[in-house]
C-alpha positions as CSV (number, residue, x, y, z in Angstrom):
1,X,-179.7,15.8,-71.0
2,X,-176.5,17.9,-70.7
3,X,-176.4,16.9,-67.3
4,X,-176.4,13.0,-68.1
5,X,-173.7,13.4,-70.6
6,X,-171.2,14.9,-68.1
7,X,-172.3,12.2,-65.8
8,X,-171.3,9.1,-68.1
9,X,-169.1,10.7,-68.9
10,X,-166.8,11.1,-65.4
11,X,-167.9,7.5,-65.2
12,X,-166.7,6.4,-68.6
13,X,-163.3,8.3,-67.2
14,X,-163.4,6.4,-63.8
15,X,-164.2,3.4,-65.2
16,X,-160.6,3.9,-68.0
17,X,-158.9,5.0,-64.5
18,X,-160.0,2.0,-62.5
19,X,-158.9,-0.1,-65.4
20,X,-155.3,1.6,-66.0
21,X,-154.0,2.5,-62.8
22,X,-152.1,0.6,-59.7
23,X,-154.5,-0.6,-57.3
24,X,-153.8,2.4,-55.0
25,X,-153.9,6.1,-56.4
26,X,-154.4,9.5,-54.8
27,X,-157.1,10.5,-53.8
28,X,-159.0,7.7,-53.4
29,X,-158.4,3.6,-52.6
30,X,-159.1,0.3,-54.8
31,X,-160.5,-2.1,-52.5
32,X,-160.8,-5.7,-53.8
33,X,-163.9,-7.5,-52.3
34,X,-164.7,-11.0,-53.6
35,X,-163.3,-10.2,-56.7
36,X,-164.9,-6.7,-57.4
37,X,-162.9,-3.2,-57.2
38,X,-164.8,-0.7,-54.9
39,X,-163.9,2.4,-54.7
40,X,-163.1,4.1,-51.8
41,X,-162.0,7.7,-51.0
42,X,-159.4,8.3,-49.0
43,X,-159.9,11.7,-46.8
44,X,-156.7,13.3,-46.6
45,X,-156.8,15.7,-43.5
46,X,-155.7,19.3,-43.8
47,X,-153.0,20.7,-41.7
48,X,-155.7,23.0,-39.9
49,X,-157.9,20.1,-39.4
50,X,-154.6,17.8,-37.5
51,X,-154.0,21.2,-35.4
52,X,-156.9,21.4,-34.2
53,X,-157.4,17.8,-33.4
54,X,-153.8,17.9,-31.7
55,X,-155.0,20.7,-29.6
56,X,-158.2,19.1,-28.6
57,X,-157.0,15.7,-27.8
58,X,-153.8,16.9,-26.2
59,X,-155.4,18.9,-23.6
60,X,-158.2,16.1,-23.1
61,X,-155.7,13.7,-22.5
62,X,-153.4,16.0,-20.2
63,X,-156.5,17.2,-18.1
64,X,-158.3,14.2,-18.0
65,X,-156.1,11.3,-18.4
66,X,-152.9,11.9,-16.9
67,X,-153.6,14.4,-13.7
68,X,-156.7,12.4,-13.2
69,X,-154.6,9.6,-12.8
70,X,-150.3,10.8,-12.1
71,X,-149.1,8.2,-10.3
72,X,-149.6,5.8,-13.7
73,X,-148.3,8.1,-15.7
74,X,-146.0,7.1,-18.5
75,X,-143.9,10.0,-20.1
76,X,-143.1,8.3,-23.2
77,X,-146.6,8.6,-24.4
78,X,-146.4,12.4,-24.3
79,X,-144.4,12.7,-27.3
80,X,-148.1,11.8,-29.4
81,X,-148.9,15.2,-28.8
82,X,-146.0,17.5,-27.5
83,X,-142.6,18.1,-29.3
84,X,-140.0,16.1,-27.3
85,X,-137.4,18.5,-25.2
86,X,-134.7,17.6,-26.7
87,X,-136.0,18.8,-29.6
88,X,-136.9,22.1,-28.1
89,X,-140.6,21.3,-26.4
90,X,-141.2,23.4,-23.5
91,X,-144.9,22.4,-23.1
92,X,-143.8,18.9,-22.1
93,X,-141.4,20.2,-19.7
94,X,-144.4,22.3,-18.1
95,X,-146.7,18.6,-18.1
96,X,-143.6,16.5,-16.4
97,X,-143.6,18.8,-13.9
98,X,-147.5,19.4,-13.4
99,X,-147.2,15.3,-13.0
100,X,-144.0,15.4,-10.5
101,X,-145.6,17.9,-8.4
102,X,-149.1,16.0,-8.3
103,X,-147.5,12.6,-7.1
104,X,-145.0,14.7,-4.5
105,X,-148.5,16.4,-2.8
106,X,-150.7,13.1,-3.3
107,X,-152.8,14.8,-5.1
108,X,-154.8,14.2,-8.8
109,X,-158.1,15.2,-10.3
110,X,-160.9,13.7,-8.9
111,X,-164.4,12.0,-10.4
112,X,-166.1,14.3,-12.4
113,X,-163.7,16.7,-13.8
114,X,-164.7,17.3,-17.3
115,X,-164.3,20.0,-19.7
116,X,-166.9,22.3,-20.0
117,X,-165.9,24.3,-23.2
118,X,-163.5,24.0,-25.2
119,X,-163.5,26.2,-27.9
120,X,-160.8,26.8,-31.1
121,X,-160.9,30.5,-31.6
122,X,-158.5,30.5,-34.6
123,X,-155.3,28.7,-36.0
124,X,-152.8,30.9,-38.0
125,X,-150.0,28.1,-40.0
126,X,-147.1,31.0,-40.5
127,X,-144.8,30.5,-43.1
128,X,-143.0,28.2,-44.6
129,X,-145.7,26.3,-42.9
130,X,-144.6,24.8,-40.0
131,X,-144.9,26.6,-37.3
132,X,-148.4,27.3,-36.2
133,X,-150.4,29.2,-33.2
134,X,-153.8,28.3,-31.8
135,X,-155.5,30.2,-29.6
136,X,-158.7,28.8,-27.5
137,X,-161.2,29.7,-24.7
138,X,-161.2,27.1,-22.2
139,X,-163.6,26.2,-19.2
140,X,-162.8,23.5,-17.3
141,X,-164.2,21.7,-13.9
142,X,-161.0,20.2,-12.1
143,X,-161.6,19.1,-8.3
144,X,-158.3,18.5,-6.8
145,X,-158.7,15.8,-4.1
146,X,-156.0,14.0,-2.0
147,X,-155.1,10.0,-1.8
148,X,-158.6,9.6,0.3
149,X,-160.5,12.2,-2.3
150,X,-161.0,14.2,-0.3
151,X,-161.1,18.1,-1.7
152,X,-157.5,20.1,-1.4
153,X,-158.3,23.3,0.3
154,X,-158.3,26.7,-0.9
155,X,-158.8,25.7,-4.8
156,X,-161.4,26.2,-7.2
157,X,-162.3,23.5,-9.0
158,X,-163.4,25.6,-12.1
159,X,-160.6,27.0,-14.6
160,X,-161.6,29.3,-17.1
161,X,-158.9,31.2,-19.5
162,X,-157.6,31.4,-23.0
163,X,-155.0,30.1,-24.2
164,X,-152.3,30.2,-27.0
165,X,-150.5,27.2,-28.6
166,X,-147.4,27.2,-30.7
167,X,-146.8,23.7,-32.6
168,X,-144.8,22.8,-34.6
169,X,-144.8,20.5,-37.8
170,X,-142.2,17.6,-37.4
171,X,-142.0,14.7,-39.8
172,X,-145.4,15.5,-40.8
173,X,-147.0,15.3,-37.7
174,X,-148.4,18.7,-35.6
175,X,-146.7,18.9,-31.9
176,X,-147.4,21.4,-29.4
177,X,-144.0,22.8,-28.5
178,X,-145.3,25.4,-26.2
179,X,-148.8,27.2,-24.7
180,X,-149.0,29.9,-22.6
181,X,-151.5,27.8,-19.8
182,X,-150.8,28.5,-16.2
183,X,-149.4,25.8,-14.1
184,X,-149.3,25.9,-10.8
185,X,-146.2,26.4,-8.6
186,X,-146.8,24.6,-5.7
């Protein structure tokens, strides 16, 4: 019986809420569908939960998307996941020249690179809370190939290490500014 009450209750509240407020309100949305209010809550994602989906997507997108595929490339997009370098990135620096040095050799990633763990070991946000560091185990199968995909000698298509990612929080958005990853030389 207790149990109902506090249920009716909340609803009673909601219902005063729904009645009294503007149509949107934190926490959740007012969504007006022929001409009845639903309610719908809005997820609000956690600065460790945008991290880690910056990390993940970043290095998806870098690995799979643009070496798979350098001579396409368009730099501007690289500024959804990596701090810009005039604004102190080194990361995208590192990726520019990854790309420049693929298209010089004729080289890219061939079919069936994928990742084959990909794991987030642990994010520390440091104060005042926008700086963080991420640090992952990564396994990856890259086959270089040339223009005629054929393989590039002398390199193994698996890549295994960990790595660490600083970001950094600008206008409310997470941006990797640096990572300690290898990139090749040559």
């Amino acid at each position: 019986m207790h149990y109902r009450l506090n249920i009716w209750s909340l609803l009673f509240l909601l219902s005063l809420v729904l009645a009294y407020s503007p149509q949107k309100m934190y926490g959740f949305e007012l969504d007006k569908y022929e001409g009845r209010y639903q309610v719908q809550f809005v997820y609000q994602e956690s600065d460790e939960d945008q991290i880690r989906k910056v990390v993940r997507d970043s290095q998806f997108y870098e690995s799979l998307t643009i070496y798979t595929n350098p001579n396409t490339f368009d730099k501007n997009l690289l500024t959804q996941f990596w701090v810009p370098a005039d604004k102190g990135g080194v990361a995208i620096l590192k990726v520019n020249a990854s790309v420049q040095r693929l298209k010089k050799a004729g080289w890219h990633y061939g079919k069936g690179s994928e990742n084959e763990v990909f794991t987030i070991r642990s994010v520390r946000i440091r104060p005042p809370g926008d700086i963080a560091e991420v640090r992952t185990q990564e396994r990856w199968y890259l086959p270089l190939v040339d223009e005629e995909e054929r393989a590039v000698p002398n390199r193994n298509p698996i890549i295994e290490f960990p790595v660490t990612y600083t970001l950094r929080k600008i206008d409310r958005r997470w941006l990797i500014q640096d990572s300690s990853a290898i990139y090749a030389s040559n």
